[in-house]
C-alpha positions in Angstrom: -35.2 -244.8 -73.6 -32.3 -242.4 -74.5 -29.8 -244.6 -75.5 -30.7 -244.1 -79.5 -30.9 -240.8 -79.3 -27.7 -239.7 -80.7 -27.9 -241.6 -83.4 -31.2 -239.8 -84.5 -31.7 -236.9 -86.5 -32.3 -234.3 -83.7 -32.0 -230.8 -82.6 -30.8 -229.5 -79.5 -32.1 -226.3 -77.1 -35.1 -224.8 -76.5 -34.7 -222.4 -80.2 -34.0 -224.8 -82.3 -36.5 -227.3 -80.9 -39.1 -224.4 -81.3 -37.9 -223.9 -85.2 -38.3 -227.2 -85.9 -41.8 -227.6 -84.0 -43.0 -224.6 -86.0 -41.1 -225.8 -89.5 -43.4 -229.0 -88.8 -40.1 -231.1 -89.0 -40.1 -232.3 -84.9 -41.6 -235.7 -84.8 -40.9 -236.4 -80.8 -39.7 -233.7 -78.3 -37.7 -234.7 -74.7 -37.8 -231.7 -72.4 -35.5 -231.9 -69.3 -37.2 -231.9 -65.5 -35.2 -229.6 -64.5 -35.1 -226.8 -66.8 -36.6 -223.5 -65.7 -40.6 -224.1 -66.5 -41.0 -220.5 -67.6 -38.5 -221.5 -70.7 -40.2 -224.8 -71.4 -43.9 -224.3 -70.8 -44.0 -222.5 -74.6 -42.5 -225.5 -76.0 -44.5 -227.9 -73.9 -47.8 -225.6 -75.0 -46.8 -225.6 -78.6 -46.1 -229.4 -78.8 -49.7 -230.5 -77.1 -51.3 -227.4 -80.0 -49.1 -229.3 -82.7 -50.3 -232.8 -81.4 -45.7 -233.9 -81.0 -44.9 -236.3 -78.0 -43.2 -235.1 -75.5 -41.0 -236.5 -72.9 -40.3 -235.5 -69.8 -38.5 -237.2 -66.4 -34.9 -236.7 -67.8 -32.1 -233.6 -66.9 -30.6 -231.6 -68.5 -27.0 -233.2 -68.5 -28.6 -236.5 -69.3 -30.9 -235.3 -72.1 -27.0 -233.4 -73.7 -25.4 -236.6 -72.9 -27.5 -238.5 -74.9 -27.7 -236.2 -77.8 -24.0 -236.8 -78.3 -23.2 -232.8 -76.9 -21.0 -231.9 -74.3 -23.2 -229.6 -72.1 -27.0 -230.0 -70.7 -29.5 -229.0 -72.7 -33.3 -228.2 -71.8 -34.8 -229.8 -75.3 -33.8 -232.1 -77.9 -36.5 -232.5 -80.6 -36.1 -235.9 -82.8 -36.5 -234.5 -86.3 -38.8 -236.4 -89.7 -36.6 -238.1 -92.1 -36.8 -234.9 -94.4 -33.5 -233.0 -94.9 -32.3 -232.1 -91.3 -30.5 -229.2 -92.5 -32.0 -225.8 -91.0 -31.4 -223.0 -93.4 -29.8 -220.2 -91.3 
């Protein structure tokens, strides 16, 4: 279920998942099982508000080791084929 995941377009964390949720770029979020619910609930509420899949059932060091990073991570959001770039 994971194993393409680092070959994806994708953000990673909870900020970055939420910019691209609210940008309208996140076509599928994965939010780890055992992050702390009062940091993943907003993203959880603003995926089911913006109609995204999410996906849940994975940690956080298996959701980072999937994404290709070197730490856990709460969130990864699989971004639309537009430019991936986030302007900062």
């Amino acid at each position: 279920m994971l194993e393409g995941l680092a070959a994806k377009d994708k953000v990673t964390g909870l900020k970055q998942t939420r910019r691209a949720l609210n940008a309208g770029r996140a076509q599928r979020v994965y939010l780890a099982c055992d992050a702390d619910p009062w940091l993943t609930e907003p993203v959880r509420a603003l995926c089911a508000q913006l109609r995204v899949t999410v996906e849940e059932g994975h940690t956080m060091e298996a959701l980072g080791r999937a994404a290709g990073i070197s730490v856990g991570t709460a969130a990864v959001a699989l971004l639309t084929k537009q430019n991936s770039v986030f302007p900062e």
